[in-house]
N, C-alpha and C positions, 0 to 999 in steps of 0.2 A: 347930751353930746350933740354936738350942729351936725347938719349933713357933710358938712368938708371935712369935721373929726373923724366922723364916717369910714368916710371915703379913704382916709390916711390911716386908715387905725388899721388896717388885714381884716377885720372883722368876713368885710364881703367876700373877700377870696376863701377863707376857711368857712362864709356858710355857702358859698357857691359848690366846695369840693364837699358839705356837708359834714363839716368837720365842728362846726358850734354847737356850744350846750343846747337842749331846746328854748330854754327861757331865751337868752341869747338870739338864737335863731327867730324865733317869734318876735322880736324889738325889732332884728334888722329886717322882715316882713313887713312889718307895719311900717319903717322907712320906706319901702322901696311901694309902697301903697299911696304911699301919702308926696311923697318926692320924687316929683322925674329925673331928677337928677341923678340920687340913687338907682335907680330901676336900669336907664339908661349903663352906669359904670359896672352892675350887674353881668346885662346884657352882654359887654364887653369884654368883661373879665370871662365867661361863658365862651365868647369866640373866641378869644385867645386862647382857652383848654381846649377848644377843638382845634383848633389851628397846632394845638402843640400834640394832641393824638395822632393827627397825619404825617407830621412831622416823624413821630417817631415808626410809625409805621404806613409807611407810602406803597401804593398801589394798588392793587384791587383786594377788597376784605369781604369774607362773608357777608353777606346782609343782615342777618341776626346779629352775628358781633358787635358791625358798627352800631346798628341801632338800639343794641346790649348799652354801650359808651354813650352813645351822645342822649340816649335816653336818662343815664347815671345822670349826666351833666346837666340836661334841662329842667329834670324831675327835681333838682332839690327843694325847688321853692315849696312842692308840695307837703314839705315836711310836717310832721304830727308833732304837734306841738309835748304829745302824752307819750312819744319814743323816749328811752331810755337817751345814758349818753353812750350805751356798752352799743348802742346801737347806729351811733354814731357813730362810733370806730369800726363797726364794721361795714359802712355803709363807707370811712373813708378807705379801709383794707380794699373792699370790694373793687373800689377806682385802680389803686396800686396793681391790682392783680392784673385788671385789665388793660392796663398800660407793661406789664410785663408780658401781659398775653399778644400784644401788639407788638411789642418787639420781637418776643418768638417765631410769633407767624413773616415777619418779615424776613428774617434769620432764614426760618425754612424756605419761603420764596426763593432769597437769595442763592441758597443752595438750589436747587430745583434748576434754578434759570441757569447758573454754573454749569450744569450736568448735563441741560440739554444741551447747550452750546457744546462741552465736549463730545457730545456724541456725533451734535450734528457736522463739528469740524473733521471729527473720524470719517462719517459717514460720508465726506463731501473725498476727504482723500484717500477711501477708498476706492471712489468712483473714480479720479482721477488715473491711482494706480492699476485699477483695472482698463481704463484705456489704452495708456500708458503700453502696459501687457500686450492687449489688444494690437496696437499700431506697431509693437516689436515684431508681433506673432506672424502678423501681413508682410512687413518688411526683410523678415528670416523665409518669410515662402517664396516672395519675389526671389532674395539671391538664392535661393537655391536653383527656383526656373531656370534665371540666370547662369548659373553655372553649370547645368544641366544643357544649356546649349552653347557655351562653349566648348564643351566636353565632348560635346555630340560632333560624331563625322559626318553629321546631314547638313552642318551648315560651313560655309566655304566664309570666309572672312575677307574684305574690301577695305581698302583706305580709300576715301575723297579726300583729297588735298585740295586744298584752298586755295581760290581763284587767286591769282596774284595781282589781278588789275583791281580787286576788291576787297580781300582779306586774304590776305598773302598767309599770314600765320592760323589761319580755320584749316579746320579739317574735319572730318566725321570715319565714322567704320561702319561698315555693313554687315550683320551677321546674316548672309542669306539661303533659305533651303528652297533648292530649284523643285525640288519635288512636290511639295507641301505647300509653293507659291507665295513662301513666310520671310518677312524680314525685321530683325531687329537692328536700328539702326541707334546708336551709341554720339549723341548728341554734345557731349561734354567738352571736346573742342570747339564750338560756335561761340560767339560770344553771345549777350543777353541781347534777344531782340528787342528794337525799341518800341515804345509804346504804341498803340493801333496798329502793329508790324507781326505777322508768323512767319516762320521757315513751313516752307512748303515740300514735300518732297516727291519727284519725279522719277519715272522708270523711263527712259531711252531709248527709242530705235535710233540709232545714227546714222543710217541711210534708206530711203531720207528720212531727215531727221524731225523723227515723231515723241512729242511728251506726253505723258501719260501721268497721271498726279496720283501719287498713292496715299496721300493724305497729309494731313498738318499737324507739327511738331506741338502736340497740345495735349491737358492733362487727359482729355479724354482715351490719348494710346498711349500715357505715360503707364509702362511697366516695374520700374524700378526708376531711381533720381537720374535724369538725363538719360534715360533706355526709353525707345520710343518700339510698338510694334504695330505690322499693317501685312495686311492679306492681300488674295489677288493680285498678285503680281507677275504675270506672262512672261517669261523668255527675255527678260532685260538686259539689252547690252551695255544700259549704262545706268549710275545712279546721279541725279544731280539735286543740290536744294540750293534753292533762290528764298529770298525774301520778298514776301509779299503784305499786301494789306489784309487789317484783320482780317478773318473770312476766308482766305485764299483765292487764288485767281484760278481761270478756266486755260489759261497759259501760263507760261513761266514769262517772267520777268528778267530777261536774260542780260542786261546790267547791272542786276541784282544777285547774280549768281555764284553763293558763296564757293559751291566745294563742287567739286565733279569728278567721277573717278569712273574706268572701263571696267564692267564686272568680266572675268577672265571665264573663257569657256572649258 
């Protein structure tokens, strides 16, 4: 037989997988000794069963295992010429197995990695819902405050109406306790200030006429969505809020003067 009958006949694939008689086996040895040719389409046929073991089982394998398989694969040439053929067949079983066993393990992987993913997609929306919870829990104590102080006789209630020379349709409310020096002021009729702009809010003496800045309409005195709150506030006859630049100003900007209204004595 020439080396091309060889090469065409399967011979090489069934001794590579160890599957030839040994007399057999030992002819195509002595090819692959004597012909690089042979040796080389060996070689080949060799990659291409490992190329088809990862194939069927992709991603990280024991070390023993792999080296189980691709030892099966490279070891054949060592073949004893004095093995049975019963021993052949089990030397080709033993590949089958291990090519079953790579599938399995991958099976299992795939499971595994399933499993975690749901857990960790559970575990991600529990967190979520426990925020969730959380930002309800903050938001039910706010109106309750809230409603706790409009319920309350300690605080007197204000409208500022809206300057007409600048927003004719603004307004705000003041919830104010003269005692306690406390004001919540109810910001939901302003409209949205514009960007590098805050409402500023001022306490009044009207004669003469002195501002006094209780602070800026900003998340850091947001109490509840559009409830703003501010302390130290003395004897105010009047509330007014201007628009000013980010920051606030050390005076009122009194062109800018959205709402103004008389606190009642």
């Amino acid at each position: 037989m020439t080396t091309e009958e060889l090469i065409l006949s399967g011979q090489l694939e069934l001794y590579v997988t160890g599957s030839l008689p040994p007399e057999e086996a030992y002819e195509v040895e002595q090819a692959i000794n004597k012909h690089p040719e042979v040796k080389r389409e060996v070689e080949k046929i060799e990659t291409t069963l490992l190329h088809l073991a990862k194939a069927v089982a992709p991603g990280t394998l024991p070390v023993r295992l792999w080296a189980y398989v691709t030892g099966a694969v490279r070891g054949v040439r060592h073949l004893d010429t004095t093995q049975t053929k019963a021993t052949n067949w089990a030397s080709m079983i033993g590949w089958a197995s291990a090519i079953l066993c790579f599938g399995g393990i991958f099976w299992m992987l795939k499971q595994n990695n399933g499993l975690h993913d749901t857990i960790q997609y559970t575990t991600t929306q529990n967190t979520v819902l426990k925020e969730q919870n959380e930002n309800a829990q903050k938001d039910l104590k706010s109106a309750n405050a809230m409603l706790a102080v409009l319920r309350s006789k300690d605080y007197n209630v204000y409208i500022l109406p809206g300057n007409q020379a600048v927003a004719p349709n603004a307004f705000a409310k003041v919830y104010f306790n003269k005692k306690e020096e406390v004001a919540y002021i109810d910001t939901n009729g302003l409209p949205k200030a514009p960007r590098e702009k805050v409402y500023q809010v001022w306490s009044l003496i009207m004669e003469p006429l002195t501002p006094r800045s209780v602070g800026l309409i900003e998340a850091v005195t947001e109490v509840a969505k559009g409830i703003y709150r501010f302390e130290n506030i003395p004897d105010p006859e009047a509330f007014g809020i201007t628009l000013e630049p980010a920051g606030g100003s050390e005076g009122p900007t009194l062109t800018q003067l959205y709402t103004l209204g008389i606190v009642g004595q």
